[in-house]
C-alpha positions in Angstrom: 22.0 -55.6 8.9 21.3 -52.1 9.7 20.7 -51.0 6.4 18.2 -53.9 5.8 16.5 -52.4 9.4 16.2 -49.0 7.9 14.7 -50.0 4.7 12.2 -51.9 6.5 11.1 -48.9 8.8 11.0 -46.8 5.9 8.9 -49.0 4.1 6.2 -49.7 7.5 6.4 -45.8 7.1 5.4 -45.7 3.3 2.7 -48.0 4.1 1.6 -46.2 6.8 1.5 -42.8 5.1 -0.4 -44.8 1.9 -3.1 -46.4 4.2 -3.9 -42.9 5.8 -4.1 -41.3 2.4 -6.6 -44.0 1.9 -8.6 -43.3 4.4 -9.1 -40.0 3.9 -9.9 -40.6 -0.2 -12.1 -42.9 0.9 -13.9 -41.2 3.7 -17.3 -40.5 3.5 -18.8 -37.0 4.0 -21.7 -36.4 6.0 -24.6 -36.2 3.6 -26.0 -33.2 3.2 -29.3 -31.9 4.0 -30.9 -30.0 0.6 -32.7 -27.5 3.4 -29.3 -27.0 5.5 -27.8 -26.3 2.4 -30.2 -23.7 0.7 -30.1 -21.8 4.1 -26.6 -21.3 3.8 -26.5 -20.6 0.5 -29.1 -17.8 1.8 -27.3 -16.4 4.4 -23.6 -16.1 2.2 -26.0 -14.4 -0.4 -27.2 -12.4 2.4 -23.7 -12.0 3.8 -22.5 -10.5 0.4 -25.4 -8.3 -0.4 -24.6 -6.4 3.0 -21.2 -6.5 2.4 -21.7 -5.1 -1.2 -24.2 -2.3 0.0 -21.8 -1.6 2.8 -18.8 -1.4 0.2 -21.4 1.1 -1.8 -21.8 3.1 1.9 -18.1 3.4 2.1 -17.6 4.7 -1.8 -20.1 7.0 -1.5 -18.5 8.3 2.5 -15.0 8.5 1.0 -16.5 10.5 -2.4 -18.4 13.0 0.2 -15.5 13.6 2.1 -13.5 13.8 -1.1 -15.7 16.7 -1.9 -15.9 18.1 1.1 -12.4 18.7 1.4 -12.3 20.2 -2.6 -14.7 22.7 -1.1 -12.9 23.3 2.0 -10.0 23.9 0.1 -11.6 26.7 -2.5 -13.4 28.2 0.7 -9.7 28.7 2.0 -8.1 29.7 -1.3 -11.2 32.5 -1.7 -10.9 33.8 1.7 -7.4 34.1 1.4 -7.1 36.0 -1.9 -10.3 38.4 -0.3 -7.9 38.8 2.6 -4.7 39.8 0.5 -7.0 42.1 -1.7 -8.2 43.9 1.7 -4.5 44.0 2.2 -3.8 45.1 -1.0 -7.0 48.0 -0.5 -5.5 48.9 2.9 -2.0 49.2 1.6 -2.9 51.4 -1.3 -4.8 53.6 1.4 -1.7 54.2 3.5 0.2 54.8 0.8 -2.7 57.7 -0.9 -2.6 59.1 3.0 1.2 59.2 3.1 1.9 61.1 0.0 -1.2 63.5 1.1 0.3 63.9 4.7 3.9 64.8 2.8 2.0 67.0 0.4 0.3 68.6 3.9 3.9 68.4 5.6 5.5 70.5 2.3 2.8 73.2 1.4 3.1 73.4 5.8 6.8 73.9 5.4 6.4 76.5 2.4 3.9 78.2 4.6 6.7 78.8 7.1 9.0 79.8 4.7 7.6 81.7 3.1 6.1 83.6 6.8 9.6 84.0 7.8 10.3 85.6 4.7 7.7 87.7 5.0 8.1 88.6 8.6 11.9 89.7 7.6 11.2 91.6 5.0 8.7 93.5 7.0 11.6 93.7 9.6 13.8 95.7 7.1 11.3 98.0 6.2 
């Protein structure tokens, strides 16, 4: 008897689900208005123009900053190979004044050499 219950019940609730599938096939829109529906046909062309142009905005921001960072980048890499060849310049100064202070240091050290030579030969005269 139970099993005869729970067919019936399913079936109410086939039936049920059949009639409300029914209903909504069969339910009738809302008529449209030709006017209403130009109008919004307007403002979603509207809607997507701006949304184009601003999509065009974007490109265009994201390219400039694209190249603004290229050129940031080359003003960096320029300034820093002008800085290592000041380096460079600098370091091949020092270098040019350290081998003319040694030369200074060893014709300075001849001198005295050759002075105290001098002086003691005129000592054992």
């Amino acid at each position: 008897m139970s099993f005869q219950n729970h067919n019936e019940r399913r079936e109410a609730a086939d039936a049920a689900k059949k009639a409300m599938l029914e209903k909504f096939k069969t339910k009738a829109t809302a008529p449209v208005d030709p006017a209403v529906a130009a109008q919004k046909a307007a403002e979603a062309q509207a809607r997507e123009e701006k949304r184009i142009a601003a999509e065009q905005k974007r490109r265009e921001r994201v390219e400039f900053e694209k190249l603004e960072r290229k050129l940031a980048i080359e003003a960096k890499a320029k300034a820093e190979a002008e800085a290592e060849a000041l380096a460079a310049e600098e370091a091949e100064r020092k270098r040019l004044a350290d081998i003319e202070a040694e030369e200074i240091r060893a014709f300075e050290q001849k001198a005295r050499r050759d002075l105290k030579y001098a002086a003691r030969k005129a000592r054992q005269k």
